[in-house]
NUNU-112363 format. One line per 4 residues: number of its first residue (from 1); for each residue x negated, y negated, z of N, C-alpha, C. Coordinates in steps of 0.05 Angstrom, whole numbers, plus 5000, padded with zeros to 4 digits. Atoms other than C-alpha are relative to their C-alpha. Layout:
// residues N
NUM	X/Y/Z/X/Y/Z/X/Y/Z  ... .
This chain:
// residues 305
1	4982/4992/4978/8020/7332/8313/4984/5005/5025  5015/4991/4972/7996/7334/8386/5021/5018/5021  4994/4972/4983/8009/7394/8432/4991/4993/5033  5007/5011/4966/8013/7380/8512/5012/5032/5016 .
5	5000/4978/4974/8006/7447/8558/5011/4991/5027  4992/5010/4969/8046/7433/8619/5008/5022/5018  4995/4978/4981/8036/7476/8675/5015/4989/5020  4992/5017/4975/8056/7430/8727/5020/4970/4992 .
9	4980/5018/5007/8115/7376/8714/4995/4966/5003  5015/5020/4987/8074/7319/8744/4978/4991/4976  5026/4992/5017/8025/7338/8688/5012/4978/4978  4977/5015/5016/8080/7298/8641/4994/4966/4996 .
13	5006/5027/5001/8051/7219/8632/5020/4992/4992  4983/5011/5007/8099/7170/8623/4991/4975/4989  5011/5024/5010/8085/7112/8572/5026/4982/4991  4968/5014/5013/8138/7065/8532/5000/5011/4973 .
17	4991/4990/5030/8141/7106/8470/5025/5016/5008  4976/4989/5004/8215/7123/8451/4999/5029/4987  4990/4967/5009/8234/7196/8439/5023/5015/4990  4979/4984/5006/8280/7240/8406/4986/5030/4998 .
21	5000/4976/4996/8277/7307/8425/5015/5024/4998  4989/4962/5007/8297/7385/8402/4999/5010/5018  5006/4975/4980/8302/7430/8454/5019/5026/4999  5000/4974/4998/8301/7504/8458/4972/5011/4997 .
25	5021/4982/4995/8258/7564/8466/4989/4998/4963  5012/4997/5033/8253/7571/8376/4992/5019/4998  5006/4980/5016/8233/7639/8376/5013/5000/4985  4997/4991/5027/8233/7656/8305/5016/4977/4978 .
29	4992/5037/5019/8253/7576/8276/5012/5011/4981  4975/5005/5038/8312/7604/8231/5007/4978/4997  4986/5026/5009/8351/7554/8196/5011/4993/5019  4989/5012/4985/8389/7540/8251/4983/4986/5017 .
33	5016/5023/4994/8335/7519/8290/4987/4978/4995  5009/5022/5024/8304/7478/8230/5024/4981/5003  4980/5022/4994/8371/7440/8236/5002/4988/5016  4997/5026/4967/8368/7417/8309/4972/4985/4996 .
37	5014/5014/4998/8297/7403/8298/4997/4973/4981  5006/5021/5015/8304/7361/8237/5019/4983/4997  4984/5012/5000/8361/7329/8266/4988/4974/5017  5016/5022/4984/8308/7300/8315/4983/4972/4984 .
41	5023/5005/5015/8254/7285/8262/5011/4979/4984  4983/5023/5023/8311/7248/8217/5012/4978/5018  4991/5029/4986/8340/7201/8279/4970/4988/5008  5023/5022/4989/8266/7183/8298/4990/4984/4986 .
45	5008/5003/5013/8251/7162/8240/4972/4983/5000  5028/5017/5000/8192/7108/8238/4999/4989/5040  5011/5015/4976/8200/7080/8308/5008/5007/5030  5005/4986/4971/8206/7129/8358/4982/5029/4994 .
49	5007/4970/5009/8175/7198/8359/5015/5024/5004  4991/4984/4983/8202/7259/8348/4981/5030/5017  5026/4977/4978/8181/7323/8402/5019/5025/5003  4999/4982/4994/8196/7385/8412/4997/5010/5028 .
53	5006/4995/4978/8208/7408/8480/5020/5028/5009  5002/4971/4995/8196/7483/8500/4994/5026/5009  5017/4992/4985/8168/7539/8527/4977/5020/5000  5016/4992/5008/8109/7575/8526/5010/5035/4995 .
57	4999/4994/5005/8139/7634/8537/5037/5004/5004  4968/4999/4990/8215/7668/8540/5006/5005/5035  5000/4998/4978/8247/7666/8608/5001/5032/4997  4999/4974/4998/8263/7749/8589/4972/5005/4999 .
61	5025/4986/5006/8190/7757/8585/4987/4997/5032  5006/5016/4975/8179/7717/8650/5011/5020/5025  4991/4981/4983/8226/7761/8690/4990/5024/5000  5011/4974/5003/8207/7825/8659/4982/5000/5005 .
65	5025/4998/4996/8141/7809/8674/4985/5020/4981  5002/4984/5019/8123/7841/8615/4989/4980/4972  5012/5020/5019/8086/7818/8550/5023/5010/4968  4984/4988/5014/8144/7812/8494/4990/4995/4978 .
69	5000/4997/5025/8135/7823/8418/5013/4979/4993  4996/5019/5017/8141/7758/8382/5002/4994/4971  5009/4998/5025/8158/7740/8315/4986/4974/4987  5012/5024/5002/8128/7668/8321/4989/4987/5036 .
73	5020/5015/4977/8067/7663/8378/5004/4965/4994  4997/5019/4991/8060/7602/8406/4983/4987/4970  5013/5017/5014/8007/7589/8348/5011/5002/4972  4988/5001/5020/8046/7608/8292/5027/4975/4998 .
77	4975/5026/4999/8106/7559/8321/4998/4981/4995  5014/5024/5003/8064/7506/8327/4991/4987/4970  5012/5006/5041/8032/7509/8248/5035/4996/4993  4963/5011/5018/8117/7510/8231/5016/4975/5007 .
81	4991/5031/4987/8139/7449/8275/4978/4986/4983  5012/5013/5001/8076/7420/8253/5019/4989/4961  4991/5004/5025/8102/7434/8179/5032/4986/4996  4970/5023/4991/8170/7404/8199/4995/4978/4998 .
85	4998/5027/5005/8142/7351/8203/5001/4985/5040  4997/5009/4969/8145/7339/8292/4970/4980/5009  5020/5013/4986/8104/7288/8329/4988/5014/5022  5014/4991/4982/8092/7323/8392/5017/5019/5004 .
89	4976/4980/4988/8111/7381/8424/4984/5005/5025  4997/4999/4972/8115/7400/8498/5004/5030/5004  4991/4976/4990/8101/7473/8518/4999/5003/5023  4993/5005/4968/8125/7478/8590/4991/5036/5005 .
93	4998/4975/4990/8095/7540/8626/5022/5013/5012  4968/4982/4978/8151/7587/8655/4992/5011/5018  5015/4987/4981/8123/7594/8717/5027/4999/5026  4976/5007/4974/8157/7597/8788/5010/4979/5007 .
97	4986/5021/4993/8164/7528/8793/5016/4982/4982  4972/5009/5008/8195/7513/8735/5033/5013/4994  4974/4981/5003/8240/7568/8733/5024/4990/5039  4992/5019/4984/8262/7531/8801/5005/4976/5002 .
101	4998/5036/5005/8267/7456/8777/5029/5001/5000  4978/5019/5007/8336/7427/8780/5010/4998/4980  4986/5018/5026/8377/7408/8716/4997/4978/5003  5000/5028/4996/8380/7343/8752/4969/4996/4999 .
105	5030/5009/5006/8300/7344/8750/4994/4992/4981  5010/4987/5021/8294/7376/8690/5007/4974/4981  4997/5033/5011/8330/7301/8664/4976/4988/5007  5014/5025/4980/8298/7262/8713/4966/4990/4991 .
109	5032/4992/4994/8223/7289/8715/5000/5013/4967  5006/4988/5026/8222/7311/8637/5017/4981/4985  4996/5019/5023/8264/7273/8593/5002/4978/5003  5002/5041/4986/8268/7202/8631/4975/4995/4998 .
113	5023/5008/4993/8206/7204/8642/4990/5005/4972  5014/5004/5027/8184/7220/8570/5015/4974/4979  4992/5023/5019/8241/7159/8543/5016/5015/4981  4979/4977/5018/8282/7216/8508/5025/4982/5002 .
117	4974/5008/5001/8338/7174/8481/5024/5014/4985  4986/4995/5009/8371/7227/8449/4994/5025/5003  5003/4971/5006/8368/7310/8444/5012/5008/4987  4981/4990/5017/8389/7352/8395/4998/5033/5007 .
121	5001/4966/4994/8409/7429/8417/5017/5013/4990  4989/4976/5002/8441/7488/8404/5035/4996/5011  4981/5003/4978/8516/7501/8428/4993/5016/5025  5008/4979/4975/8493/7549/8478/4972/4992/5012 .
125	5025/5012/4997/8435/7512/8499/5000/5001/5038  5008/5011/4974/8414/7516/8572/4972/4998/5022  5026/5008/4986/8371/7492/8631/4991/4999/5029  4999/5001/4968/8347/7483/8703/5004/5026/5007 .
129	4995/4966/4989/8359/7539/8750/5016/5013/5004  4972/4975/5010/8399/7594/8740/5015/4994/4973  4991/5008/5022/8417/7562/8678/5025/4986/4993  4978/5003/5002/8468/7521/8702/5003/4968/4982 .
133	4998/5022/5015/8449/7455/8659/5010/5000/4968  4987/5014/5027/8490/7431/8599/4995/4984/4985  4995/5030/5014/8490/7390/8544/5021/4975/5014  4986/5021/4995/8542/7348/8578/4986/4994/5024 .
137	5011/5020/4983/8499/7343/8634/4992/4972/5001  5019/5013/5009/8453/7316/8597/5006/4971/4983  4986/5017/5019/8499/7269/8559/5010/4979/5030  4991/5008/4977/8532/7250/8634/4978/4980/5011 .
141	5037/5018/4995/8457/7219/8646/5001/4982/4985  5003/5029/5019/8459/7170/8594/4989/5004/4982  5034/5002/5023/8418/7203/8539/5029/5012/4978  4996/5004/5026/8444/7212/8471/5016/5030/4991 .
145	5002/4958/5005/8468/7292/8456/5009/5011/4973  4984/4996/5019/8483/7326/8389/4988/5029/5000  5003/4966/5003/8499/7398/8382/5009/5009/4986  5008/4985/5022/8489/7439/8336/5018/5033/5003 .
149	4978/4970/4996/8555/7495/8331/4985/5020/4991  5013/4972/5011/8537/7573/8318/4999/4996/4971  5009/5001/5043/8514/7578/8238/5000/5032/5000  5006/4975/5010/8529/7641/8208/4993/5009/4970 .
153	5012/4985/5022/8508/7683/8146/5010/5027/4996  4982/4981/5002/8550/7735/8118/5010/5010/5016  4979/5004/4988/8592/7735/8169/4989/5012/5032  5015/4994/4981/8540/7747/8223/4982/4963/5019 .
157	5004/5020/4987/8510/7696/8273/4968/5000/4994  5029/5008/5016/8442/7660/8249/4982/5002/5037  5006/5003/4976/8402/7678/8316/4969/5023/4997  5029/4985/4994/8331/7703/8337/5001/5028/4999 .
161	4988/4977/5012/8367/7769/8345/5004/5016/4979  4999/4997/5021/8386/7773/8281/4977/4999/4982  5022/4993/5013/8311/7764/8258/4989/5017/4998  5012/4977/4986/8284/7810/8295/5021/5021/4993 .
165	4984/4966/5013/8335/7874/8274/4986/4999/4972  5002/5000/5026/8311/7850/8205/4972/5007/4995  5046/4987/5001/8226/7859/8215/5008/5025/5010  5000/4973/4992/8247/7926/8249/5014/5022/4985 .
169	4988/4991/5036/8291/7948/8187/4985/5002/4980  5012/5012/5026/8248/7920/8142/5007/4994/4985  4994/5017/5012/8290/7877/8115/4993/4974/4993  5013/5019/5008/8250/7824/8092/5019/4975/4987 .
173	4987/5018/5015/8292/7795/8045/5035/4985/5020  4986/5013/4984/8347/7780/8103/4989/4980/5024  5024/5007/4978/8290/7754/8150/5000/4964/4980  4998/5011/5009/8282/7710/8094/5026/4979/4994 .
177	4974/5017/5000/8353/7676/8081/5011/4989/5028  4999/5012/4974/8351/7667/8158/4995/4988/5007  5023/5018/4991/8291/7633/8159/4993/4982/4976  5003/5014/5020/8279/7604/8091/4961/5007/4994 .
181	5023/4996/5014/8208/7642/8091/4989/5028/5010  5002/4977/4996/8181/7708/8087/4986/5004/5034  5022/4999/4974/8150/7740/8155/4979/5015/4992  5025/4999/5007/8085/7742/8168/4983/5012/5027 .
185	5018/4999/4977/8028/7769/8219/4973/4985/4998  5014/5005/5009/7972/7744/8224/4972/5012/5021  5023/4983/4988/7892/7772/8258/4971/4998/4980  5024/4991/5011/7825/7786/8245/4990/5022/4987 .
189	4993/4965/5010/7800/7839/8197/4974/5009/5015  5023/4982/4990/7749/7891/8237/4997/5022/4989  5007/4979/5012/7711/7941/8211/5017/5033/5013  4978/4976/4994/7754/8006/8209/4986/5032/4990 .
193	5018/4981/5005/7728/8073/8182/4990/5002/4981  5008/5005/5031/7719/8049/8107/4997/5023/4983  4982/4985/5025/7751/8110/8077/5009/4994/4976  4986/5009/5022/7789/8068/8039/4973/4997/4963 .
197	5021/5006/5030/7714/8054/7997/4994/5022/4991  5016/4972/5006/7700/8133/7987/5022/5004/4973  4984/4993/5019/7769/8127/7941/4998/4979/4975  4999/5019/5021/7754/8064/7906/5028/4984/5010 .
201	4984/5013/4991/7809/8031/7946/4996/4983/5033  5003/5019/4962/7785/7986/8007/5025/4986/5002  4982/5012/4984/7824/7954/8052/4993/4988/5028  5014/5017/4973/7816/7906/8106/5023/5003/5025 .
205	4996/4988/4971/7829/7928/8180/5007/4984/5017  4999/5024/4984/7868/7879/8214/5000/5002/5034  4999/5003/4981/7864/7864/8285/5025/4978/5013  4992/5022/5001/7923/7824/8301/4992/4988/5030 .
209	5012/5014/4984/7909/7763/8347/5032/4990/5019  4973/5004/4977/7983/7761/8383/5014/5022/5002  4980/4972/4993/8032/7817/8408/5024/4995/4975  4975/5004/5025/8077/7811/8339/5013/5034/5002 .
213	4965/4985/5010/8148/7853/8322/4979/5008/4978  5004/4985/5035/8122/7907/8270/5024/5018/5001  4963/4975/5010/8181/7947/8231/4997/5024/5013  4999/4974/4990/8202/8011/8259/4985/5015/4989 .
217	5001/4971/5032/8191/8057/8194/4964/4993/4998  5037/5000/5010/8107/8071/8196/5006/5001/4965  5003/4995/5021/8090/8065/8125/4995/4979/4990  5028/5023/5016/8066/8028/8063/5021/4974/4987 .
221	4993/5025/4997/8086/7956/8055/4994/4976/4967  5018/5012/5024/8092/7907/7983/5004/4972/5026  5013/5034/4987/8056/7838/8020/4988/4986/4981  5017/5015/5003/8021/7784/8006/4980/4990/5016 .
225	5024/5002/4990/7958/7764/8038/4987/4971/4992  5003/5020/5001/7932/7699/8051/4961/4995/5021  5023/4998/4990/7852/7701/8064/4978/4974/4974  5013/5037/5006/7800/7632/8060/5023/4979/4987 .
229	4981/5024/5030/7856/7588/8025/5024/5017/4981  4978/4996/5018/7891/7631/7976/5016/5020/5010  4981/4981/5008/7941/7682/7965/5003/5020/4977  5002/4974/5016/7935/7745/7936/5025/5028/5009 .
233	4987/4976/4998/7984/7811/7922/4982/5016/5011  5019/4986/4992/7971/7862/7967/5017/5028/5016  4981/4974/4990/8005/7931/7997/4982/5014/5036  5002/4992/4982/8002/7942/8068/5008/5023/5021 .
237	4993/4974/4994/8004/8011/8105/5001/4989/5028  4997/5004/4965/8030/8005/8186/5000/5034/5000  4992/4964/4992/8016/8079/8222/4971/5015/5008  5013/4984/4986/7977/8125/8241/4974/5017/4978 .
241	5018/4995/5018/7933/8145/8173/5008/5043/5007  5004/4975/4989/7958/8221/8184/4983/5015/4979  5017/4984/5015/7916/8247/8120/4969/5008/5014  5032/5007/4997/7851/8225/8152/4998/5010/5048 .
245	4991/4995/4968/7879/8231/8234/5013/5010/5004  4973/4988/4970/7915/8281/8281/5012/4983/5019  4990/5012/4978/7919/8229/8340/5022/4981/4988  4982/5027/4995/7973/8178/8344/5005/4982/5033 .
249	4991/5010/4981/7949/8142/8400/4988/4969/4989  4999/5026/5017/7932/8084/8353/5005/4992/4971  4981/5011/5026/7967/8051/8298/4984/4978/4986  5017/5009/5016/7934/8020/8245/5017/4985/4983 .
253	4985/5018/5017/7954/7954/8196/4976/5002/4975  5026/4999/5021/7906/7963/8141/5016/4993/4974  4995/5009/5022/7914/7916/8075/4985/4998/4979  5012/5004/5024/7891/7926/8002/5007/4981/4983 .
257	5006/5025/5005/7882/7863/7975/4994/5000/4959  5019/5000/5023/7884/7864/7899/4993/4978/4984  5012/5018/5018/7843/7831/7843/4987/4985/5024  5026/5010/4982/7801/7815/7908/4975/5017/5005 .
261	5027/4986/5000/7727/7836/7916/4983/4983/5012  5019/5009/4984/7696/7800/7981/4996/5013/5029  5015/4994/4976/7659/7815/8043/5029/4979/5028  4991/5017/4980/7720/7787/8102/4998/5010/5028 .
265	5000/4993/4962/7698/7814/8163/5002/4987/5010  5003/5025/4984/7710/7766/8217/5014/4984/4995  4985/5028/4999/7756/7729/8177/5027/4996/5012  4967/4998/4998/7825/7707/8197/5018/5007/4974 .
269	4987/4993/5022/7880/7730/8149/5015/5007/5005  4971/4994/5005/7960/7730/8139/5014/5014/4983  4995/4974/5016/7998/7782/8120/5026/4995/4986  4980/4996/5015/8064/7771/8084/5018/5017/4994 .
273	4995/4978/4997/8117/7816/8091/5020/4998/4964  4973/4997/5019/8171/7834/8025/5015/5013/4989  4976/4976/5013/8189/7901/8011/4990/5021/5011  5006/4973/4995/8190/7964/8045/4994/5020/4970 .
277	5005/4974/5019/8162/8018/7996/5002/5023/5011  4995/4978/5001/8155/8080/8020/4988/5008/5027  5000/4989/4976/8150/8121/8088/4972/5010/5011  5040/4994/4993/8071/8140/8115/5003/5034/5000 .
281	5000/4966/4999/8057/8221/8099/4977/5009/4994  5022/4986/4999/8011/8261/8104/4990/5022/4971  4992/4992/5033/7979/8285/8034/4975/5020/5006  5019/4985/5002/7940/8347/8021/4973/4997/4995 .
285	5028/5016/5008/7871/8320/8001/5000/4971/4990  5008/5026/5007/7835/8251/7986/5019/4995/4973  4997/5010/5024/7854/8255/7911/5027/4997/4995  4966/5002/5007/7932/8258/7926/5004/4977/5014 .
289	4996/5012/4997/7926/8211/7969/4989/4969/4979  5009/5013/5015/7892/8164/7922/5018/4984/4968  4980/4992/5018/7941/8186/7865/5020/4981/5003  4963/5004/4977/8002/8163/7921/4992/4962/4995 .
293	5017/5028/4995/7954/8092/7931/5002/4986/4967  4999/5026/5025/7956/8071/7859/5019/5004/4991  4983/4997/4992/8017/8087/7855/5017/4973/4999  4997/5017/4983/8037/8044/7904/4995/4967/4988 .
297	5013/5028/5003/7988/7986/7871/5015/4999/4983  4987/5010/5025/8022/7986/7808/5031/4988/5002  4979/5014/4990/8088/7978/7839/5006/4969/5011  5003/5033/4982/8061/7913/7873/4998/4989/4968 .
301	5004/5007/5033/8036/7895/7806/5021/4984/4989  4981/5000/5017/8096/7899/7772/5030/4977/5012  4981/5018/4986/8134/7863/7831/4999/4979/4999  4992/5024/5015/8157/7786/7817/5008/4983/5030 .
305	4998/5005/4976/8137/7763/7885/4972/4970/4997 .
């Protein structure tokens, strides 16, 4: 899959390869977005390509000028389109000038010019400035259009919204039927205060490497963990460690990893979300907390995850 950064609209080459293209923003690729996109991926089949065209970031992030909590960075989107199965994708900066482009451009200077003989969107899909472009614009132009009505799920609307209430719940298992896969963070692990080895319970210190949605409720987490290649059970604590700390002016993701026993400093590593367990508290000494910790492990254990 190839990835084209476009800051500038000009930036856009135009060759004779045929296109079918998805468009929307995709935070959080529930099923419903998996359906416009692989509505692209199934008309391109062998002899056009399909693309993805999107943006780097949300226009609410753009306005707010503000850095928003994602549940799929740009690099996590990218590894899931890629797993879709997409030929290219197109992340358009949201800068001043394209938040000024035209609808009539936004054809013209973007999908003419890429050979887009078809798009597949959303019903609520829009574009250009102030958001006054349509699918029927876009159909009025000569290109191809198929949209994709609201999809619901117990009697609720399948929407990025709806992901997001569910990582801040910690409802995992609705995150899941939304999306068709558990959520995940992902970061580097850094050395942390290595407490966890004074109990016989380490745990690796993540650093995450994007602004990700963590659940409301501080506390301890059944995950899975995905470090060099595999996948291992593992129980993750979000919070503030109050046994060991008074402050709360930093929040800690710290994962015990079991039936693992390596050195990952430095490494990258995915976290897996699946079941809220139990609330973060503060325990009278090491050995209750330790007590609380295996606990905890055996629960994972026993879980059929």
């Amino acid at each position: 899959m190839r990835i084209f950064n476009i800051s500038k609209i000009n930036e856009i080459e135009k060759d004779s390869k045929r296109r079918i293209a998805a468009l929307g923003f995709f935070d959080g690729l529930h099923t419903a977005h998996q359906e416009i996109i692989k509505g692209a991926i199934d008309k391109s089949q062998n002899d056009a390509l399909s693309i993805v065209i999107t943006f780097d970031k949300s226009p609410k992030e753009y306005f707010g000028k503000t850095t928003e909590e994602a549940i799929t960075p740009i690099n996590k989107k990218s590894e899931l389109l890629e797993e879709l199965g997409v030929d290219e994708v197109y992340y358009l900066e949201f800068n001043e000038k394209l938040q000024t482009l035209s609808a009539e451009d936004f054809i013209n200077e973007i999908l003419k010019k890429l050979n887009v003989e078809k798009v597949f969107c959303g019903y609520d899909y829009r574009f250009g400035n102030k958001g006054i472009g349509t699918p029927q614009l876009i159909k009025d132009s000569g290109i191809e259009v198929d949209i994709l009505e609201k999809k619901e799920l117990n009697d609720g609307k399948i929407s990025t919204t709806a992901l997001k209430k569910a990582v801040q719940e910690g409802n995992f298992t609705e995150y899941y039927n939304l999306s068709n896969r558990y959520y995940s963070i992902t970061g580097i692990v850094v050395k942390g205060r290595q407490l966890g080895r004074t109990i016989n319970f380490p745990t690796a210190n993540l650093k995450l490497d994007e602004k990700y949605l963590l659940p409301d409720t501080n506390g301890v987490y059944i995950t899975k963990t995905k470090v060099k290649g595999k996948v291992y059970k593992s129980i993750t604590n979000i919070g503030y460690n109050p046994t060991v700390s008074d402050g709360k002016d930093k929040k800690f993701i710290e994962t015990h990893i079991l039936d693992f026993d390596e050195d990952i400093y430095d490494e990258k590593i995915e976290v897996f979300f699946y079941e809220f367990l139990r609330k973060e508290q503060k325990f009278e000494s090491f050995n209750h907390l330790k007590e609380q910790l295996q606990k905890d492990k055996k629960k994972c254990e026993e879980k059929d995850i």
